[in-house]
C-alpha positions as CSV (number, residue, x, y, z in Angstrom):
1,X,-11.9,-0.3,-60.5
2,X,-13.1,0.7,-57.1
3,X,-12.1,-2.4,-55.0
4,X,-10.1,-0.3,-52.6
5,X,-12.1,0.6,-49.5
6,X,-10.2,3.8,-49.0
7,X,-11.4,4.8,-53.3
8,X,-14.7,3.7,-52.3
9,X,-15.6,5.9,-49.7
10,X,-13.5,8.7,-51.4
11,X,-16.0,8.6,-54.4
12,X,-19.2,8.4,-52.4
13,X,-17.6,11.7,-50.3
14,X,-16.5,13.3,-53.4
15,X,-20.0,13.4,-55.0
16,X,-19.7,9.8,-57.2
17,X,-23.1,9.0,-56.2
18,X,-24.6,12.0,-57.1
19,X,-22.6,11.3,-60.8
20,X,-24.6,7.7,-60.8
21,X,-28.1,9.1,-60.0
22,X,-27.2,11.3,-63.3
23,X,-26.0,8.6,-65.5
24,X,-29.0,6.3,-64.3
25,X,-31.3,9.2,-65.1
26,X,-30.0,9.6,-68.6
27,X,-30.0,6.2,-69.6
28,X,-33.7,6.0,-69.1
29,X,-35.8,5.8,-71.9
30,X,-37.7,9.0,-73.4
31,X,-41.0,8.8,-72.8
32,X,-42.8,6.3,-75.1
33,X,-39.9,4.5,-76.1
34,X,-37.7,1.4,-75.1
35,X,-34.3,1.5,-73.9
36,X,-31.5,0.6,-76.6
37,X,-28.2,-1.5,-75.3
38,X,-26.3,1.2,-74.7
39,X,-28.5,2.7,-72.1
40,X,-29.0,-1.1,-70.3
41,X,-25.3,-1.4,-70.2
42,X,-24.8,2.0,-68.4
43,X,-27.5,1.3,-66.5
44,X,-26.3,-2.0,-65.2
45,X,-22.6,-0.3,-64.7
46,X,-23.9,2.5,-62.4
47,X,-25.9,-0.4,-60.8
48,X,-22.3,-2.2,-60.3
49,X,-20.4,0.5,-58.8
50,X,-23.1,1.4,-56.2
51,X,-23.1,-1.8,-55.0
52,X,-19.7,-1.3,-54.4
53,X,-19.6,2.1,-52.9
54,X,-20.4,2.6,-49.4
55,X,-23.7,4.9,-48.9
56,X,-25.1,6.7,-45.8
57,X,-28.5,7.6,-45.1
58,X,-27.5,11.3,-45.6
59,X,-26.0,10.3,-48.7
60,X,-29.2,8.5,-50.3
61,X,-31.8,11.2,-48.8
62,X,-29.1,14.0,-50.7
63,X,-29.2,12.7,-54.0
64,X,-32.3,10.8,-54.6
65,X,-30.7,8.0,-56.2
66,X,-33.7,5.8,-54.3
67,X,-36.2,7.6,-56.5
68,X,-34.3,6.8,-59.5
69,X,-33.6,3.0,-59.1
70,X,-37.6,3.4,-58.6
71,X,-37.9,4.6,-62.0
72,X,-35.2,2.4,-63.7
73,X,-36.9,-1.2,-62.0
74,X,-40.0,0.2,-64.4
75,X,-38.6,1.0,-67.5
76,X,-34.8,-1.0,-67.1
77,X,-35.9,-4.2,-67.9
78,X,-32.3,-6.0,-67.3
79,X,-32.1,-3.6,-64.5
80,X,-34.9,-4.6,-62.4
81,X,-33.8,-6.9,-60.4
82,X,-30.7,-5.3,-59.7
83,X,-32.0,-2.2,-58.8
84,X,-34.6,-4.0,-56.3
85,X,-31.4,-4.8,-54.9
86,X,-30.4,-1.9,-53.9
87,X,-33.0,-0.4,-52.9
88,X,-33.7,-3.8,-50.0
89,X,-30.5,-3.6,-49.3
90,X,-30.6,-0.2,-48.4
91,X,-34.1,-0.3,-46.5
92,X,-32.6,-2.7,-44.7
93,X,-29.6,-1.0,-43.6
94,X,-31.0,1.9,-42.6
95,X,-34.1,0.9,-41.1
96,X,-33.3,1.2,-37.8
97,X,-32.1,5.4,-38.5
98,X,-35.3,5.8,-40.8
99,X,-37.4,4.3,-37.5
100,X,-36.0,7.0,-35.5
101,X,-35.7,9.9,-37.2
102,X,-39.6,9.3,-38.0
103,X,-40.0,8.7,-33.9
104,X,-38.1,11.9,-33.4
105,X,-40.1,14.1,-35.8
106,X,-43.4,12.6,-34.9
């Protein structure tokens, strides 16, 4: 679906991840209940495509969709690992940006 760099980074430009942080948060679970298959499986296709899509920094801090894959390793339960993932993967990425910007403002 979105194996072409150039559709890749034309979705994350064109506000797709901001569209995944929203489909993630609605296929949480309401409070006190479990999640039913349908929400695990869009769950673990959102999880899919941003592994695919090519974030920045800006990107992540914008939409919050770090936050979210929080919220999803607690309550997802075939999401969890997946969504650690990310969220590693990410950290490590952009340590280096999160070091200085917190060098900068400090």
């Amino acid at each position: 679906m979105l194996h072409m760099p150039s559709s890749t980074t034309q979705f994350m430009m064109q506000g797709g991840v901001a569209a995944l942080r929203q489909w993630l948060k609605d296929g949480l679970p309401a409070p006190g209940q479990s999640t039913n298959r349908q929400q695990e499986e869009v769950v673990l296709e959102c999880l899919g495509l941003l592994h695919e899509v090519p974030v920045t920094l800006s990107v992540l801090q914008s939409t919050g969709i770090g936050s979210t894959l929080m919220a999803i390793r607690n309550y997802v339960a075939p999401a969890m690992a997946d969504a650690g993932e990310l969220v590693n993967k990410w950290k490590t990425q952009f340590a280096k940006e999160l070091k200085r910007s917190k060098s900068d403002s400090g």
